[in-house]
C-alpha positions in Angstrom: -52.4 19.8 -2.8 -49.2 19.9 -5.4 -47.3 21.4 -2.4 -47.8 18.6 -0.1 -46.9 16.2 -2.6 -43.5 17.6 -3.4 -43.0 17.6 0.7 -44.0 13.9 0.6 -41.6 13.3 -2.0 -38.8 15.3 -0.4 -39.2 13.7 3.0 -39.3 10.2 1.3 -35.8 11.2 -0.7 -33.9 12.2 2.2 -35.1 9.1 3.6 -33.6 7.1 1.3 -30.9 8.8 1.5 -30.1 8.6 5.4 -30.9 5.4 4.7 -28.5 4.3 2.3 -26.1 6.4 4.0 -26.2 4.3 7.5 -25.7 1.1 5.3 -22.8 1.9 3.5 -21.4 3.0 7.0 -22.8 -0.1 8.4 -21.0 -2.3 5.6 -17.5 -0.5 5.8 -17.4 -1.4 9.8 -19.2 -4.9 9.9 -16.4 -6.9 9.0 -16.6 -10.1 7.5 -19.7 -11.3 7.5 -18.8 -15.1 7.5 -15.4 -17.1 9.3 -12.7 -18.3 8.1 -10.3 -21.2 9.0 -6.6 -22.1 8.7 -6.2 -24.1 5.4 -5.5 -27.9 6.6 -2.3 -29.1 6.8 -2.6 -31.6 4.8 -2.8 -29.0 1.1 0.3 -27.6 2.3 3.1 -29.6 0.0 0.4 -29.2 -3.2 0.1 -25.7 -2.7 3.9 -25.6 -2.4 4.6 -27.5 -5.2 1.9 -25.9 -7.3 3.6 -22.4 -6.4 7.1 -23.5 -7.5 5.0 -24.4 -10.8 4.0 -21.4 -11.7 7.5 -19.5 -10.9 9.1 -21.7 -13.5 6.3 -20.9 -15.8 6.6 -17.7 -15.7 9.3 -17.6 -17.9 7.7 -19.0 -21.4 4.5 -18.2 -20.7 3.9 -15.3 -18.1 0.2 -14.6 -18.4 -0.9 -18.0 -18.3 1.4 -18.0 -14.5 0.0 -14.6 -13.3 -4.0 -16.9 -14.2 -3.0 -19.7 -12.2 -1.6 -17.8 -9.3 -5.1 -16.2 -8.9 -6.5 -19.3 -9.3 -4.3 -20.9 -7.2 -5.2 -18.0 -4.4 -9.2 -18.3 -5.2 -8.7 -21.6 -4.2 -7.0 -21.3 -0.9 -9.7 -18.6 0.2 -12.4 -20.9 -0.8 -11.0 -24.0 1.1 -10.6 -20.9 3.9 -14.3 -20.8 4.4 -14.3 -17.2 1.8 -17.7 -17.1 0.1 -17.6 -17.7 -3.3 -18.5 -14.5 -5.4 -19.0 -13.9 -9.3 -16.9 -10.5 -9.5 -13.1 -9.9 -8.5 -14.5 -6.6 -6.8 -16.6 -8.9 -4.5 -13.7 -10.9 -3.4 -11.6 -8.0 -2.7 -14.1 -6.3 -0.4 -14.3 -10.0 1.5 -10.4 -9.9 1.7 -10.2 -6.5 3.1 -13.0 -7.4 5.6 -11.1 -10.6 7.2 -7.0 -9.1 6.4 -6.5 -5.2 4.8 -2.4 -6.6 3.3 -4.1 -9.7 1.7 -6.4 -7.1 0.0 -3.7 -4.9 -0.7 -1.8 -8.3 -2.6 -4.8 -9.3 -4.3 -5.2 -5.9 -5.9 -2.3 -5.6 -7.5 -2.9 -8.5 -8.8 -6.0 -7.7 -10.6 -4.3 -4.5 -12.0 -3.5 -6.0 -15.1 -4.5 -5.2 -18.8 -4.2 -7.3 -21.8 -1.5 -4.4 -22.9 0.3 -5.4 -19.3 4.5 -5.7 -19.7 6.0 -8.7 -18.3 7.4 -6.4 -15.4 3.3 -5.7 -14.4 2.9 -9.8 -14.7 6.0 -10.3 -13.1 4.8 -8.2 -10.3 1.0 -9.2 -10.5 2.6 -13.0 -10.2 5.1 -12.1 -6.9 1.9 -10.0 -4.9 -0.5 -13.8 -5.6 2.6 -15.9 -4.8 3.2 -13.8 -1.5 -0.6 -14.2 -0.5 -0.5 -17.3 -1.1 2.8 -18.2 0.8 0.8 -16.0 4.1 -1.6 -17.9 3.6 0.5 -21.2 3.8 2.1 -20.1 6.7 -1.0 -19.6 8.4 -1.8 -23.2 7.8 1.0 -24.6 9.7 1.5 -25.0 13.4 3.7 -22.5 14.9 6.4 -25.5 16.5 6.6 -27.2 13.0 7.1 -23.4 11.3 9.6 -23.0 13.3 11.8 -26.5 13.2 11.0 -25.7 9.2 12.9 -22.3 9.4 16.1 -24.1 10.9 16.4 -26.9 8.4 16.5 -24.1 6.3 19.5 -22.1 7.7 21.1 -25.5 8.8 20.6 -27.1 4.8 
């Protein structure tokens, strides 16, 4: 009797196992499990200006700048139809579903440590700033990104 039990309880472990392994596989190839949208044109010049914000504070107060930049880029992915999550872990596994180099920016973001140096910030500030410029870019029609790009070599 005691030898059928442990057979039960091995069968149901590797079960549970096999299991959990065809998840996690599952998970890692699903993708995104919800869609996304270009952010409207409309947030494009308060983004902007909000971006240029934080650049300038940087300066006297560069953890306060490397916060809003996250912020900032929270934002953007929650007007972008991103779930909203409780952990930074959860909305890095959401990035890396829908875009693997907005992932890779939003990392190195989270990298820092109350002991950071202003070099980490300063670097943790330019990978959110860079997400959220893609993601600005996104949000404008290809025929106005492009008249945009030749006031700015013509200016």
């Amino acid at each position: 009797m005691r030898e059928l039990l442990w057979v039960v309880v091995v069968a149901v472990a590797i079960i549970l196992v096999v299991a959990f392994i065809i998840r996690a596989i599952g998970n890692r190839r699903g993708g995104a499990r919800f869609e996304t949208r270009a952010l409207p044109g409309s947030y494009y010049s308060a983004y902007q200006a909000r971006m240029t914000e934080l650049q300038a504070m940087f300066v006297s107060h560069p953890r306060e700048s490397v916060a809003g930049a996250k912020q900032l880029v929270d934002d953007m992915m929650m007007r972008m139809g991103y779930p909203t999550r409780l952990t930074d872990r959860e909305r890095l596994t959401d990035i890396a579903a829908v875009e693997r180099s907005h992932a890779d920016r939003y990392k190195a973001g989270l990298g820092l440590k109350n002991e950071s140096t202003t070099e980490e910030m300063r670097r943790a500030l330019q990978s959110y700033l860079d997400l959220a410029r893609d993601l600005l870019n996104r949000a404008i029609p290809e025929r106005e990104r492009t008249a945009e790009g030749r006031r700015e070599i013509a200016g």
